[in-house]
Structure formats: C-alpha cells, structure tokens
N, C-alpha and C positions, 0 to 999 in steps of 0.2 A: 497846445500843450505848454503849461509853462516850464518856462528855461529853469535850470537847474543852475545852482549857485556852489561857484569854485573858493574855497574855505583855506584862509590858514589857522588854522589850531593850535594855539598857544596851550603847551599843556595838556596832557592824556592822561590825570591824576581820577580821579571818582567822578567830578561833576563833568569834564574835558571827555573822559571815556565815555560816559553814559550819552553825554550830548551824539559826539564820533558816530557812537552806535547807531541811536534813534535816528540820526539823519542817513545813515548808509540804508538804515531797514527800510527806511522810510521815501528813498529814494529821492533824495533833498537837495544832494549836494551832487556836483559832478565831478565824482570820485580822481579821475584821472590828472585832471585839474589843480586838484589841493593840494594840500600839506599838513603834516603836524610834525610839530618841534617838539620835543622831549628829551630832556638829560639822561634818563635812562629806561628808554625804550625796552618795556616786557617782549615775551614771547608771543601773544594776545595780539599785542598792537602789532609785529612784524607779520603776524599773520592776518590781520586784516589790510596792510598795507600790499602784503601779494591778490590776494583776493580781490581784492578792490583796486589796484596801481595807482594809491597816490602814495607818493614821495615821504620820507619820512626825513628833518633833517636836513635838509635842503641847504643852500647858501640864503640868506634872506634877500640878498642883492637881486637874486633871480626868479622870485616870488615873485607872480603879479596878478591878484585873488579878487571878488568882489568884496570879499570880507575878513578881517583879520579878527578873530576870535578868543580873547586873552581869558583862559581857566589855571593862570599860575597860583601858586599860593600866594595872597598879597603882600606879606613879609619878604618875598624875596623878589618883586615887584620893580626896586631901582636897581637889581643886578641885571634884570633877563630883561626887560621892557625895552631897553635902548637898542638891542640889536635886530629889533622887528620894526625900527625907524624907517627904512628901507619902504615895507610892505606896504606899513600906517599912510605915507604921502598919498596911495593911491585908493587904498581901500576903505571900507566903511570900518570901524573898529567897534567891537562891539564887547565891554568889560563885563563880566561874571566874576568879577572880584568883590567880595565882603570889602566895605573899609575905605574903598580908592574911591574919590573926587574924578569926574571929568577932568577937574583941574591940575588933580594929581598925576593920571594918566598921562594928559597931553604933555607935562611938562618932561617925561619920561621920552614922551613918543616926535619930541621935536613939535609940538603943536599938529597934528594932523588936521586936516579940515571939516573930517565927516564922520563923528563918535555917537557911542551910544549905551544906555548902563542897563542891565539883567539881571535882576537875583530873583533869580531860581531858588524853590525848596529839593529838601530829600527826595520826594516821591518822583522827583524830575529822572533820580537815575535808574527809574522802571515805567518812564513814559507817563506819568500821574500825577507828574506836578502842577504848579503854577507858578509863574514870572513875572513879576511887577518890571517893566518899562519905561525908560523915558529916554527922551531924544531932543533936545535944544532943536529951535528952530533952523540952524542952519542945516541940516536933516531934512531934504523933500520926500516927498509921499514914497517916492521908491525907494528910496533909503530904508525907511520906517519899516516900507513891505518884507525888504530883506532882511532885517534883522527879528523881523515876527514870522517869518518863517523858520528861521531856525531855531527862534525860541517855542515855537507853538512844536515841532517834532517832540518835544518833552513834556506837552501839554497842555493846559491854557493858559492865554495870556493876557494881561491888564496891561493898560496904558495911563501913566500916570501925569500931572502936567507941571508937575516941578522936580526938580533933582532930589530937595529934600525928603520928599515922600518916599524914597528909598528907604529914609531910613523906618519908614512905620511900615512899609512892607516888610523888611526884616524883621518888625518886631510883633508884627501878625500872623502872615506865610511860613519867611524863614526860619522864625523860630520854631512857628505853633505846631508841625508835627511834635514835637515833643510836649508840647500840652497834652495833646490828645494821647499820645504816651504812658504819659503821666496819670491823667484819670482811669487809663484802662486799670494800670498798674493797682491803683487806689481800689477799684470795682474788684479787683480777682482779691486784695488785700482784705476789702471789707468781708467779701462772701466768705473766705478760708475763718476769719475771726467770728462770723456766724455760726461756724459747723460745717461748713464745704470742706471737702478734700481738696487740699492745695493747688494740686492738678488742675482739679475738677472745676474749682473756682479759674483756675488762670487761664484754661481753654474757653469758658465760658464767658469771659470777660473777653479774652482776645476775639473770638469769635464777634462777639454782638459790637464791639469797636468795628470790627469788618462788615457786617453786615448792614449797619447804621449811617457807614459810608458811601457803600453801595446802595442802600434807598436813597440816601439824599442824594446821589448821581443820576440817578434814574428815576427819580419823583419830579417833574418839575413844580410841584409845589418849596415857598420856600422851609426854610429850616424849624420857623413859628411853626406856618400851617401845620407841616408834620407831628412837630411836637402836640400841638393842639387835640391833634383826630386821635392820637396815640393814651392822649391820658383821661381817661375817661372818670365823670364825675365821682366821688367816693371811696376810690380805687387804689390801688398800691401805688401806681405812676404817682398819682398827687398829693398823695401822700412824701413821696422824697422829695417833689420838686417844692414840696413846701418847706423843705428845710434847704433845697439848693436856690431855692430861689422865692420865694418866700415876702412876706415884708420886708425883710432885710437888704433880697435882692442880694445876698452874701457870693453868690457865684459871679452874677455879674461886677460887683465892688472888688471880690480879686482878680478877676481875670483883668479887668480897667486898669487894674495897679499894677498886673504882671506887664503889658502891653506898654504901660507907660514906660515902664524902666525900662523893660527891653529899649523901647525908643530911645532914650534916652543913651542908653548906654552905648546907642547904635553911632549916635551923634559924635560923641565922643572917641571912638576908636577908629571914626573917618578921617582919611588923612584927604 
C-alpha cells in the first residue's frame, strides 16, 4: 500500500480548498498528520478539520510535513511566505502560485533545498483539471512522485522540462477554460441571432460544450481524428469549418495569437 503523504496547506482559498478536498476524498494525504494555515478559517474547513483531525493553524515551528503546499494569493506572498521558513527547511515545497519564480519563492522561504512549481486550471477545483509541472534537478525521483500525487488528486498531470514553460501552460491550460467559455458563449449567441430562443440556444450550446468534452475524454482517438469522422463530405459540419478553418485557417491564427499574449503577458507578471 502506498504511504500517504503528511501536507501542510498554505492557504484554503478556491484552489487550496479544492486541492484539501480531493486529497481527503481521495485518500492522499495522512489527515492526522497535516495542517492548513488560513487567516480566516470558514465554517467548512473547521469542519473538515474535526472530521479528518488535522490541525488547523498550527505554530509553524512545530510542523514537520513531507510537503509544504503554498495556495496563498501571490500578491500577498512576501507577507505570509516567511513564516512557513520553519516547515520549507524540511519539506518539499511545492507553489501553486500564478506569477512566483522558484527564485522568488525561495528567496521568501530562506532558500529551502527541495521546490517545485504547479499550475493547476479551473476544472482542478471539481477533480478535472490539468497541472503543468516542473522540478529543477535538485528534486529526486521521490520528490517528483510526491508532488504528482498530489497534483494528479485534481487530475492530470504534465511534466514539463524548464521553469519557463510555466509560463505557456498558463497561457494554454490556465487560461483556456475560458476560451472554451467563450466559444460556447459565441455558439448559444450565434443560434439566438439565427432564430433560437435564447434559452433554447444557450442550453444547446452549453450542452454540446459538455458533451464534446466528454467524447474527447473518452474517445481515445485524438481531437483531428474525431473531428474528421464527425464532418462528413458536403455536409453542414464542413460547411462551418470552412469558414473556422478554412484557407485562412482563421481559427487557428487567432487562437496562435490569443496563446501568444497570453504567454507573454505570463512572462511579464512573474516575479
């Protein structure tokens, strides 16, 4: 049976709660064991902290975890960081902060020896996401194992092989639930400007977003093939994809350029 992993929890904000969660349900982490810090602990978390007996709040001096888990908001990052210095010496540290450097961290954290960066999208706080990864080589295999466990509890996970590449995770993962958002919203828009009842269009559009998801989860073919067997020769499908994609390739030329900036603009807000 594998050993379960003793956690401290920096942070029980949306991404910090959802993680909590999925590793409690999931039976991840060895509840008694842990801890989570929080300025101000809801009703929610004091009740999963009886149910479960880890410690909420703790002294940090007296923490001594496999992993230190940082889900703070990164703007308040050189206020709270410093007092988990304690934990950091021993533990793996593992950031889920938009925005923070390894460099930035450690400098917070006294240098710790053994870090690691996470960014998680949305669907992470319903078990459905995806985590792009990375770990500097001073990070051994078992390192690496535990901090893909607790990132996989939220779903799957990539391994990436330089820091940078966080930032185009951001700008692919992190962001792209709201691409995908965004089109639905555009499909319920266009049907209602057809003739659809409002409704009618925006259930229809949310739906087939759901459902479109759900095949590509459970098709192992990839996203082409499907598309492919779907649009059949003369047909309405190829009909729109000839205007989404087309000569022009118009969908892929924006999407390239939304991706880029996103990138871009990931770069720049990393401290």
């Amino acid at each position: 049976m594998m050993k379960k992993i003793s956690v401290a929890l920096a942070g029980a904000g949306s991404m910090g709660g959802a993680l909590l969660r999925s590793w409690l349900a999931g039976g991840v982490i060895d509840a008694p064991a842990s801890a989570v810090f929080d300025p101000n602990p809801d009703k929610a978390l004091s009740k999963l902290a009886r149910e479960h007996k880890f410690a909420i709040n703790p002294d940090p001096a007296d923490v001594a975890v496999d992993a230190l888990v940082l889900a703070v908001k990164p703007q308040a990052a050189p206020g709270a960081l410093p007092d988990y210095a304690p934990i950091a010496r021993s533990a793996i540290v593992v950031s889920v902060m938009a925005g923070r450097s390894l460099a930035s961290i450690g400098r917070l954290l006294a240098n710790p020896p053994r870090m690691a960066r996470a960014m998680p999208n949305l669907p992470a706080s319903i078990g459905a996401g995806v985590t792009g990864l990375y770990a500097p080589p001073t990070l051994n295999a078992a390192g690496r194992d535990i901090v893909d466990r607790l990132m996989a509890a939220a779903g799957e996970t990539v391994w990436l092989d330089n820091e940078t590449a966080i930032d185009l995770v951001t700008a692919v993962s992190g962001s792209g639930p709201a691409y995908f958002f965004l089109l639905t919203e555009a499909l319920a828009e266009a049907g209602a400007a057809m003739g659809l009842d409002k409704e009618a269009a925006r259930r229809l559009a949310r739906a087939t977003a759901v459902g479109a998801g759900a095949l590509l989860d459970a098709d192992p073919r990839t996203a082409a093939e499907i598309r492919k067997a779907v649009t059949s020769p003369g047909g309405t499908t190829e009909a729109a994809l000839s205007v989404l994609d087309g000569d022009k390739k118009a969908l892929r030329a924006l999407v390239r350029e939304a991706v880029s900036v996103a990138a871009a603009r990931a770069a720049v807000l990393t401290d």
